[in-house]
N, C-alpha and C positions, 0 to 999 in steps of 0.2 A: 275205377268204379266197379262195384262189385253188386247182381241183383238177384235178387229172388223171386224167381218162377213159384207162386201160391200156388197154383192149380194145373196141372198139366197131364195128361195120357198117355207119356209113352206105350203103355199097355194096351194102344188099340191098335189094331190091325194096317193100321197106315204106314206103321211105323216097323214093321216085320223086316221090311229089304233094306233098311238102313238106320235100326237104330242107336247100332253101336258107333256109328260112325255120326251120328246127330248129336250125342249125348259129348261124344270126342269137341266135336266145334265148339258143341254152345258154352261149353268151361273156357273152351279159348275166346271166347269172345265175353268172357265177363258174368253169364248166368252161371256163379258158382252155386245156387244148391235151387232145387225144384221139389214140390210135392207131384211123386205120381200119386193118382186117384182113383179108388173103384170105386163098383156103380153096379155088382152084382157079386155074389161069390166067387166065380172064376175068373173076374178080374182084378176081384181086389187080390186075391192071391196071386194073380199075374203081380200085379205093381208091387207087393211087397218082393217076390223073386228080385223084380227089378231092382228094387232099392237095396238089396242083401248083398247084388251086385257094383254097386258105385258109392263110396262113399258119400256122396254129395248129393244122393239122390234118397229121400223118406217119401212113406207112404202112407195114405189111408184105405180105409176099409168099409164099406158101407152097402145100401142097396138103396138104388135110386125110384125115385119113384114112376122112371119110366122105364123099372125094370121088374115089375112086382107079379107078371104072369103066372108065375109057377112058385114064386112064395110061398115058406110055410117056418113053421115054427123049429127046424130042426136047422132054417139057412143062418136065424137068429142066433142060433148057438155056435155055430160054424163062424160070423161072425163075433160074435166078442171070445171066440177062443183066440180067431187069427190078431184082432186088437192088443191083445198083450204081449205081440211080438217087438222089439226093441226097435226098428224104425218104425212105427206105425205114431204116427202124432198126431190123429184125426181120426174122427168116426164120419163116414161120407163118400162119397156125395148122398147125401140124405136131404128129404125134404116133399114138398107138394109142388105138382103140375097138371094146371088145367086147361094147356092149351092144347099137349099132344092126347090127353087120357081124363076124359069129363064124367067118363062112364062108372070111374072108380076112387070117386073120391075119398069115401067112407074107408075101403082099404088102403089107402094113402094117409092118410090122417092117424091110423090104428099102427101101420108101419114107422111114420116119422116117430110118434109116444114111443115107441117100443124102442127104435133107436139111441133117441134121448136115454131113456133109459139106462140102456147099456152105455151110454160115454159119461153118464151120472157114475154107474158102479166103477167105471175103471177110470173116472179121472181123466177125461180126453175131453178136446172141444170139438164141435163140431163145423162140419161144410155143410151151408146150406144154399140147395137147391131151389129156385122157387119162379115160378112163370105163371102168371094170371093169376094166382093166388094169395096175394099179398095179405089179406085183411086175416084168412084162415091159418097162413104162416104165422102172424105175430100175434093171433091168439093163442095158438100152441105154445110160441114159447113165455108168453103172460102165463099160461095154462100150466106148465114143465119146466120151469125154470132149469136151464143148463148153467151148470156147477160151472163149467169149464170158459162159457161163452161157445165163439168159433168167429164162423164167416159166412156172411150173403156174399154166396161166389159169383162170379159174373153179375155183380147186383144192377136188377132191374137199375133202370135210370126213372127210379119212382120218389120224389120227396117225402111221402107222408112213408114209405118203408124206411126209407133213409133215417129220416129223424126217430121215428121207433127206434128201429133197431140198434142207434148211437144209447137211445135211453135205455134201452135193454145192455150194453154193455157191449154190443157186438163190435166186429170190424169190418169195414165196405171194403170189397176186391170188386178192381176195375181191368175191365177188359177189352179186347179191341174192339168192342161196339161201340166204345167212347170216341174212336177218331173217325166212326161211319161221317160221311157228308151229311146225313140226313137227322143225325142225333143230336139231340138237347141235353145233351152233358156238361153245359158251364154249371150252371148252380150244382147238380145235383155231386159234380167232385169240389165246389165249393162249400158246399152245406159239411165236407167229411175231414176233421181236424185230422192234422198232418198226425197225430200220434193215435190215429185208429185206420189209416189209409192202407190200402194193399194193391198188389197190383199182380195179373196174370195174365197168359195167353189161351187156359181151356185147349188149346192143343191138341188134337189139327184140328180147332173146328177155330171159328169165327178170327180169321187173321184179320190184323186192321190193317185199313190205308197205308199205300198205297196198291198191299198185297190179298183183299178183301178177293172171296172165292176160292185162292188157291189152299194148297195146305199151311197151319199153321205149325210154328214148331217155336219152343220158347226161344228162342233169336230174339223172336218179333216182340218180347218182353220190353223192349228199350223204348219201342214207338210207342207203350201203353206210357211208360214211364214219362217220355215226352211229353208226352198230350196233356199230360195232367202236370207239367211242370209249365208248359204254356196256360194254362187256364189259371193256375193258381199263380201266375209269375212269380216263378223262383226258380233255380239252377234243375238242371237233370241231374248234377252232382243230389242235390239236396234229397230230391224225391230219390234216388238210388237209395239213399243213407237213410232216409226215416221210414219209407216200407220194408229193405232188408231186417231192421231193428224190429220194424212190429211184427213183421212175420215168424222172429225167432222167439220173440215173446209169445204170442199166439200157442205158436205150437212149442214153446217149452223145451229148443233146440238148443243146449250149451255148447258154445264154440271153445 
């Protein structure tokens, strides 16, 4: 079985004292290809480095929106220049959050258009971001139609974003908050057709059960994969082989 890490960090500082020796296991253990992911300028050019580095490893390029402090119109260009580098498959993590930053929403909203924007001109999908802001997400993209689609990454375990966002074209990535004890995830990875499902671990943040708290590291991609193969009863074979496929689809990755 062979799976694909959609969403993952190597680019954050967790990962400094051993990530060449993480990136070593997790191929031995079956996650052959992972998207790193920025979330500022100096990381998305961190993750693209990375990816320049491993064959098995692409990147995106984005500014997130709980990273917009010192924003200005010259990162946006610095941006879609780094986007037309050869592993870059995604514009992202981009999008609205109203849980950590309520004060700035209007600049979140002028930031996500602009991004769209830019993955409209160069033909990329997008990763989206999105936390208490459901209703103002899936007006945007009512609002901005993306050319390309993308992903609600870490998607909320929201039914009425879910089904939007199926109608809008997109793809659901599920992550280890689907095997929290505390989470209401049957319907919501039931509501998501096996040929739009994705699966990721956000890396190191939110590792699931059993390993919840510690650092995450795409390893823990197989227990996402699980979870949603017990919920949907069907093989872990199964859910490997139909997220791997929409994730190359997605991002327009020819093997």
């Amino acid at each position: 079985m062979e799976f694909f890490d959609t969403h993952s960090h190597f680019n954050d500082e967790k990962f400094d004292e051993d990530r060449d020796e993480l990136i070593k296991e997790m191929y031995k253990q079956g996650i052959t290809k992972t998207v790193c992911i920025g979330y500022n300028v100096k990381e998305s050019l961190h993750a693209i480095q990375i990816s320049e580095n491993t064959d098995f490893i692409y990147s995106s390029c984005g500014i997130s929106p709980n990273d917009i402090e010192d924003f200005n119109e010259e990162n946006l260009k610095q941006i879609e220049e780094m986007a037309k580098h050869e592993k870059v498959v995604a514009i992202g993590e981009i999008g609205l959050d109203y849980y950590w930053n309520k004060e700035n929403k209007n600049k979140q909203k002028e930031l996500f258009i602009k991004q769209i924007e830019i993955a409209n001109k160069l033909n990329k999908p997008i990763t989206i971001h999105t936390r208490d802001a459901v209703m103002d997400t899936l007006q945007i993209l009512k609002e901005h139609p993306v050319n390309k689609k993308g992903i609600f990454h870490c998607c909320p375990l929201n039914v009425e974003l879910i089904k939007e966002g199926l109608k809008l074209g997109f793809y659901i990535s599920f992550s280890g908050n689907i095997t929290f004890k505390n989470a209401k995830s049957e319907e919501p990875v039931k509501m998501v057709p096996n040929d739009k499902i994705l699966i990721e671990t956000d890396s190191p943040y939110l590792s699931p059960e059993p390993f919840r708290g510690t650092r995450n590291t795409p390893i823990n991609v197989k227990l996402v994969a699980q979870k949603i193969a017990t919920i949907k009863e069907i093989s872990l074979e199964e859910v490997a082989k139909v997220t791997y496929q929409n994730a190359l689809n997605i991002y327009e990755i020819k093997e």
